[in-house]
C-alpha positions in Angstrom: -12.9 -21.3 15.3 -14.9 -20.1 18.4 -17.4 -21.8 20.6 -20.0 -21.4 22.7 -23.0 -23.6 24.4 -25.9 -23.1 26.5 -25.8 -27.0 27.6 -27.8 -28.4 25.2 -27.1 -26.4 21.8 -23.5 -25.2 20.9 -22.7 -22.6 18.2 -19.1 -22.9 16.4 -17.9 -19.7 14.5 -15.6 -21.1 11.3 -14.0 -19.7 8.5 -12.5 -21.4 5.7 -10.8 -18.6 4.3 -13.6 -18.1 2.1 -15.7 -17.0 4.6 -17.5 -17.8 7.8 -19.9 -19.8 8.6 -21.6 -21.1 12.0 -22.4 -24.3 13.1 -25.1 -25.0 15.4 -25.0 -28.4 17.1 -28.0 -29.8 18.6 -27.1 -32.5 21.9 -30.4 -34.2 21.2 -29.5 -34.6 17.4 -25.9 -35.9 17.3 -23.8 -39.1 18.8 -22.6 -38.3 22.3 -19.3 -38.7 20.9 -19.8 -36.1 18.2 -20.9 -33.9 21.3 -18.0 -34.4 23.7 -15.9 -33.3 20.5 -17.7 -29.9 20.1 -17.8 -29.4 24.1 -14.2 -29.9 24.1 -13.8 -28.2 20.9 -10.6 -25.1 21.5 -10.0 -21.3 20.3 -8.2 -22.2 16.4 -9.0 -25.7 16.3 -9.3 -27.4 12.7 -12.3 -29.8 12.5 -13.7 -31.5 9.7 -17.5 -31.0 9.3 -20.7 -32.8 7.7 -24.1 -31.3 8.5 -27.2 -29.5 6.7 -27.1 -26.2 5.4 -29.6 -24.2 6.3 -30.9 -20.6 5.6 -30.6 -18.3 8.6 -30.6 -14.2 8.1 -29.0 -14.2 11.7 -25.8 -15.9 10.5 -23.0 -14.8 8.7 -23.4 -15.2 4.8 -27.0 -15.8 5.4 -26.9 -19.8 5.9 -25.9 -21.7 9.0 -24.9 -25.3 9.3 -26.5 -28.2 11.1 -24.5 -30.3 12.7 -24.4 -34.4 11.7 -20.9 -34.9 12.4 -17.1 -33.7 13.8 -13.7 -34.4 13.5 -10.5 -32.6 14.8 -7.8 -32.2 12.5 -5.3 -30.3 14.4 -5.9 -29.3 18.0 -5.0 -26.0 19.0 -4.0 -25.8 23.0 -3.3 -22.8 25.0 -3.8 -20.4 21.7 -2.1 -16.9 22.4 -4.3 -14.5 21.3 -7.5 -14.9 23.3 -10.3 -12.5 22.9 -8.9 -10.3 25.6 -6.9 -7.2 24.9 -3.8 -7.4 23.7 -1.2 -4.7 23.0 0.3 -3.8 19.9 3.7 -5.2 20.6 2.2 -8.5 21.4 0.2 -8.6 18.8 2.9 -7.6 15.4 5.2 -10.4 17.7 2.2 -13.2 17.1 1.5 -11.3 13.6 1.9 -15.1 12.0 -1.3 -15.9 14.1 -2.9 -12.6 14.7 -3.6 -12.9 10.8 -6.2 -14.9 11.3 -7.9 -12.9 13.3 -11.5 -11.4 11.6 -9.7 -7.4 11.0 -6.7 -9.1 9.4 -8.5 -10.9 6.8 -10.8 -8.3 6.1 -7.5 -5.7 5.8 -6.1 -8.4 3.7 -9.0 -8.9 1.2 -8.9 -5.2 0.6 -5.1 -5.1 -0.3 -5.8 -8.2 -2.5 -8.5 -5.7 -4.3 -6.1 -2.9 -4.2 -3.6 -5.0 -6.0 -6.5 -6.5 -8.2 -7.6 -3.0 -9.5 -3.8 -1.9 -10.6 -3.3 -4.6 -12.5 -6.6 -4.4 -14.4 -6.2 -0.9 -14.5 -3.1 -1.0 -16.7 -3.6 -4.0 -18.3 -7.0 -2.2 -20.0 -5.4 0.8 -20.5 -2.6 -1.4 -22.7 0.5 -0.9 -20.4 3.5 -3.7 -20.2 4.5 -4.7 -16.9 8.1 -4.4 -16.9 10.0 -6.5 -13.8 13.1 -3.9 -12.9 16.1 -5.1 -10.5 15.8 -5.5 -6.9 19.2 -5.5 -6.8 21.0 -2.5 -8.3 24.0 -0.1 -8.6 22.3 2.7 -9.1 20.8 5.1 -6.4 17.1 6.2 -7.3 16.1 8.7 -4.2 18.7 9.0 -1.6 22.1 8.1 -1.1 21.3 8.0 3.2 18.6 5.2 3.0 20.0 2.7 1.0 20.5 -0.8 2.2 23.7 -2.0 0.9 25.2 -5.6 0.3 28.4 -7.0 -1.7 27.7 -8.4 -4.5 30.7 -10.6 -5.5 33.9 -8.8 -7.1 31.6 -6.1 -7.9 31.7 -4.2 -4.9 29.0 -2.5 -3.5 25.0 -3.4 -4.8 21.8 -1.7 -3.5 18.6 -2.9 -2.8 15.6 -0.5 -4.9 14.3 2.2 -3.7 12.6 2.5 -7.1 12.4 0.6 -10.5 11.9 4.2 -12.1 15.4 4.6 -13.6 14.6 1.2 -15.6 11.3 1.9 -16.8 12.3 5.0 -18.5 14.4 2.6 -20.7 11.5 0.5 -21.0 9.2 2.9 -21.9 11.6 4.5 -24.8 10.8 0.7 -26.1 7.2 -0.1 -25.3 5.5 3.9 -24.7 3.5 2.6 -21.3 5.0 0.5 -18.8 4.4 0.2 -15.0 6.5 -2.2 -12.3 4.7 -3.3 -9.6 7.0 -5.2 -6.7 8.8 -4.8 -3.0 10.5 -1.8 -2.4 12.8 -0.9 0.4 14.1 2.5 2.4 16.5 2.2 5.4 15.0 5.5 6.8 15.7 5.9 10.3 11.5 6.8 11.0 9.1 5.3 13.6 5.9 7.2 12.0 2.8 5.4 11.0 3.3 6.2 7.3 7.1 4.3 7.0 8.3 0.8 6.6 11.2 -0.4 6.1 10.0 -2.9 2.7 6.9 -1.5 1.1 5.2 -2.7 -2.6 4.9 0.0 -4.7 3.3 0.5 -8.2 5.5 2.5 -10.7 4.1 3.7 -14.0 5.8 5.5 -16.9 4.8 7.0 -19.9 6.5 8.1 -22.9 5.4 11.0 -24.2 3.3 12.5 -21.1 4.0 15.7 -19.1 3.3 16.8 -15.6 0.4 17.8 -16.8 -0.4 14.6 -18.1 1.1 12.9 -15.5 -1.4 13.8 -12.7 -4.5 13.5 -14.8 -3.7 9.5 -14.7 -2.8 9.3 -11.1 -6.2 11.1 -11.0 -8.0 8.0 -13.0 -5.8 5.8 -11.0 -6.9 6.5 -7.9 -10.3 6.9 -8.1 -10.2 3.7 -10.0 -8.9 1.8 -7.5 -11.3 3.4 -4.7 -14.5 2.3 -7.2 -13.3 -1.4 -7.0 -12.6 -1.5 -3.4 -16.2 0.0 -3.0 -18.0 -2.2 -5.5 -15.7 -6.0 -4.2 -15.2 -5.4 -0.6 -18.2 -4.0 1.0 -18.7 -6.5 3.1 -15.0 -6.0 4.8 -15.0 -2.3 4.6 -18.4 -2.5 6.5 -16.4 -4.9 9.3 -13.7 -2.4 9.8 -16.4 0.3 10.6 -15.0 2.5 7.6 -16.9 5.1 7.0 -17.4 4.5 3.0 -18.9 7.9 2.3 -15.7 9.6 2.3 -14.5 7.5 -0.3 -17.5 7.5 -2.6 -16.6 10.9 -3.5 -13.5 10.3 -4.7 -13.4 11.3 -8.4 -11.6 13.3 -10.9 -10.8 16.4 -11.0 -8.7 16.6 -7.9 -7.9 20.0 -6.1 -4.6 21.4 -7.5 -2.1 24.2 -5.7 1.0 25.1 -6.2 4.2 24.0 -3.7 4.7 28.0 -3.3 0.6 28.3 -2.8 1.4 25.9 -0.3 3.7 26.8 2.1 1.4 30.5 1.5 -1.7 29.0 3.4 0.5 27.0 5.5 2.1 30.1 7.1 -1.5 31.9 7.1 -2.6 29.0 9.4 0.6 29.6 11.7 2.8 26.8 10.6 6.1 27.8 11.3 7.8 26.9 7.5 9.3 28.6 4.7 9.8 28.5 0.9 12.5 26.2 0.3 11.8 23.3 3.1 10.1 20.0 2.2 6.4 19.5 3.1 6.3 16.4 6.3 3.7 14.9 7.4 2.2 17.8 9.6 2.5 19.8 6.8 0.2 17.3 4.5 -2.3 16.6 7.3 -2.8 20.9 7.6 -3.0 21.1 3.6 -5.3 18.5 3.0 -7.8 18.9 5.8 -9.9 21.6 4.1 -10.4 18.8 1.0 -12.2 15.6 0.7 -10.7 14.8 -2.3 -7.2 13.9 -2.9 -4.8 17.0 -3.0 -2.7 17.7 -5.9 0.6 19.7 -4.7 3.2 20.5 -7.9 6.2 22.2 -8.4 8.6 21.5 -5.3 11.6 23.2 -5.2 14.3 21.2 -7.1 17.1 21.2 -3.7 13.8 18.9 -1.6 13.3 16.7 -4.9 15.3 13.9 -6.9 17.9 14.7 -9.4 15.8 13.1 -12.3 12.8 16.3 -11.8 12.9 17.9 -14.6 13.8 21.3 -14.1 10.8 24.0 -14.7 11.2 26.4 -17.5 9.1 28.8 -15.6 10.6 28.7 -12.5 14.5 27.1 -12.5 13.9 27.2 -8.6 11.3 24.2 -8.7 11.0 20.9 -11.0 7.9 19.9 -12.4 6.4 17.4 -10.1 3.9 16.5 -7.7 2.7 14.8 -4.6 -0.6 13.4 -4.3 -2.0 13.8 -0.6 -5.3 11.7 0.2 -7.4 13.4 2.6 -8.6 12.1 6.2 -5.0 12.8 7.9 -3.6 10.0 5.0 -0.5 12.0 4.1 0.8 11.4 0.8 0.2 8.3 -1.3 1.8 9.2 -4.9 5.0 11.2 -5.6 5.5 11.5 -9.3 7.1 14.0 -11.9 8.3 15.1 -15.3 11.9 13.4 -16.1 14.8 15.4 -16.7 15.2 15.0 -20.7 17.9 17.6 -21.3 21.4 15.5 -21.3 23.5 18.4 -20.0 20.8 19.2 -17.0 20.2 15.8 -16.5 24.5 15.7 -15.9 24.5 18.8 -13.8 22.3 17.2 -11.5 24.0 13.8 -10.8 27.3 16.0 -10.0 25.8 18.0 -7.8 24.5 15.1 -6.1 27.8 13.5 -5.7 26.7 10.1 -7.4 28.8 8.4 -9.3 28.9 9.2 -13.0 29.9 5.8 -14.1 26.9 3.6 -12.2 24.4 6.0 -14.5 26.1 6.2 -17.6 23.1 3.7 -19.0 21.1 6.4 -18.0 22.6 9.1 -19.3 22.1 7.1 -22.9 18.1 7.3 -22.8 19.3 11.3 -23.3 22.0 10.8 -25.7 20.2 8.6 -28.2 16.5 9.8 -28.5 15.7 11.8 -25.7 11.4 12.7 -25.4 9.6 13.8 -22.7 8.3 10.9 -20.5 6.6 11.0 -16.7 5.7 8.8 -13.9 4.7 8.1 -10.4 5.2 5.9 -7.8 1.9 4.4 -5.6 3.2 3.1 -1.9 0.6 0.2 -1.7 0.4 -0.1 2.3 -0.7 3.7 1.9 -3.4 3.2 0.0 -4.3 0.1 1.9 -4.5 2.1 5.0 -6.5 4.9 3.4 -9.1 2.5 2.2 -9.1 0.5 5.1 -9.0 3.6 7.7 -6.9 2.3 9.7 -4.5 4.4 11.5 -1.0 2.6 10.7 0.0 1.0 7.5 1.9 -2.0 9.5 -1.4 -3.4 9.9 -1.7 -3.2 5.5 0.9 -5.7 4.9 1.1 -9.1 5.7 4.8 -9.1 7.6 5.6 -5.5 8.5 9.2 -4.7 8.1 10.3 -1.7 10.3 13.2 -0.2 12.1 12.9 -2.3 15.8 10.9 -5.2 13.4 12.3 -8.1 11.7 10.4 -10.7 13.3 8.5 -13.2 12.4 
């Protein structure tokens, strides 16, 4: 709630969380108790309100109130965040108030879309959600950003990095399944594209290739942009997001190869060679000559997981891909073929190091009716931040969780 008067008339800005709405109070037209109230009236106050709606094409929804009468509920004194400039620091260490704030919201009512769409678009297209463990013995991506706990007289449990491994048994029972929950990485990064917790959407199909694989991530995605576009105009147009760039983005997406890749990479003078995982640099130089999403397949299997299935065509590479939005976004889906083959699938968790015994349960889904099956994961914030364009994905999350941030 903000005020302002010119002695006679005061305006009040107000939101309810549906919206917002101004109040105009007239001196001449309400008690002068009423109008000592609304004088005195502070930044985040709550009031209670009675008044006459009016039409006004000025105001904010298109309607204004007229004041009849006020009330303070809670008083707010001395509120932090004043209309100043803050810095960032300040800001993420007030984030419980800064949400309030008229970016926030709007950021928010996009990710509440965001998460909207995926459910609606797997719940149409007659997927099962499928709630995997947060808590797990397995390791799904990396061994060296796991958090760890103990977990009783079990020894050692691990918070997910990904529900994947679970799904695949799922989906040998119900063909199309998807998880959808918090997810969490103890990478050592500072960048703008990394927290430490993260929601992520994970579908997997039964029966689907690569090749089938990125055709849905294709409809997903462009999906998901065509509600955002369609349900929160009004916020998109508040964050000054240019909406242009994402009408455009529909199926098909450009495709290239990982080898194509790092090939136009080194013609633009990017000091990389075959063999070496793609960063973020690498993404931004690939995808700025697209306004569509960027399809990138085939990675070499030594950068990738150990579930990848390997690729007939090239044993150097697994069949897999990361999609990379455009506009400097980076990647926003990693997804691939699973390893189906028993023996390969073995070969792989040795060479790893992991521990044979945590993934004998996977190593059944091979042993008892293998089939091919594929899946991807979504990083919410990402796509948040893409929608949004905004710059950091802390800012697409409610309570940001990062390496110096645990607080509030």
């Amino acid at each position: 709630m903000k005020t302002r008067s010119s002695g006679k008339i005061a305006f009040v800005s107000t939101r309810d969380g549906s919206g917002y709405l101004q109040i105009v109070a007239s001196k001449s037209e309400i008690s002068e108790e009423a109008w000592q109230v609304v004088k005195n009236l502070t930044q985040e106050t709550s009031i209670l309100v009675s008044g006459e709606v009016r039409a006004d094409d000025r105001s904010p929804g298109g309607v204004e109130l007229g004041l009849t009468g006020v009330s303070v509920i809670g008083a707010s004194e001395d509120y932090p965040i004043t209309p100043k400039e803050h810095g960032t620091s300040f800001l993420f260490e007030h984030r419980h108030l800064w949400l309030r704030s008229r970016n926030q919201v709007a950021i928010l009512k996009v990710r509440n879309e965001v998460e909207k769409a995926i459910r609606d678009f797997f719940y149409d297209r007659d997927f099962h959600l499928v709630d995997t463990p947060i808590l797990t013995g397995s390791i799904g991506e990396s061994a060296g950003n796991l958090f760890s706990t103990e977990y009783f007289d079990l020894g050692t449990a691990y918070l997910a990095q990904t529900g994947q491994l679970y799904l695949e048994a799922a989906a040998a029972a119900l063909g199309k399944v998807y998880c959808f929950g918090p997810t969490f990485r103890a990478e050592q990064s500072k960048t703008r594209r990394h927290l430490a917790e993260f929601w992520m959407v994970e579908p997997e199909v039964a029966w689907n290739d690569s090749e089938d694989n990125m055709v849905l991530q294709e409809q997903f995605i462009s999906y998901i942009i065509e509600r955002c576009l369609e349900r929160c105009a009004e916020e998109l147009k508040h964050l000054e997001r240019d909406t242009s760039k994402l009408e455009n983005i529909k199926p098909p997406f450009p495709r290239i190869s990982y080898t194509q890749a790092i090939e136009r990479l080194q013609e633009k003078g990017v000091d990389v060679e075959w063999g070496q995982d793609l960063g973020a640099e690498h993404e931004t130089v690939l995808s700025e000559e697209y306004d569509l999403p960027l399809m990138v397949f085939n990675y070499p299997r030594e950068v990738r997981a150990f579930y990848m299935k390997q690729n007939p065509d090239d044993p150097r590479t697994v069949l897999n891909n990361d999609c990379l939005a455009p506009e400097g976004y980076g990647e926003v889906i990693g997804g691939s073929q699973r390893e189906d083959d028993l023996e390969k699938l073995l070969g792989r968790i040795r060479e790893e190091n992991l521990p044979e015994e945590a993934y004998s349960w996977y190593l059944d889904l091979r042993k008892y009716g293998t089939f091919v099956h594929s899946g991807f994961g979504l990083g919410v914030e990402r796509m948040v931040a893409w929608v949004c364009g905004i710059p950091h994905i802390r800012e697409a999350i409610a309570f940001p969780r990062q390496m110096q941030r645990l607080y509030p």
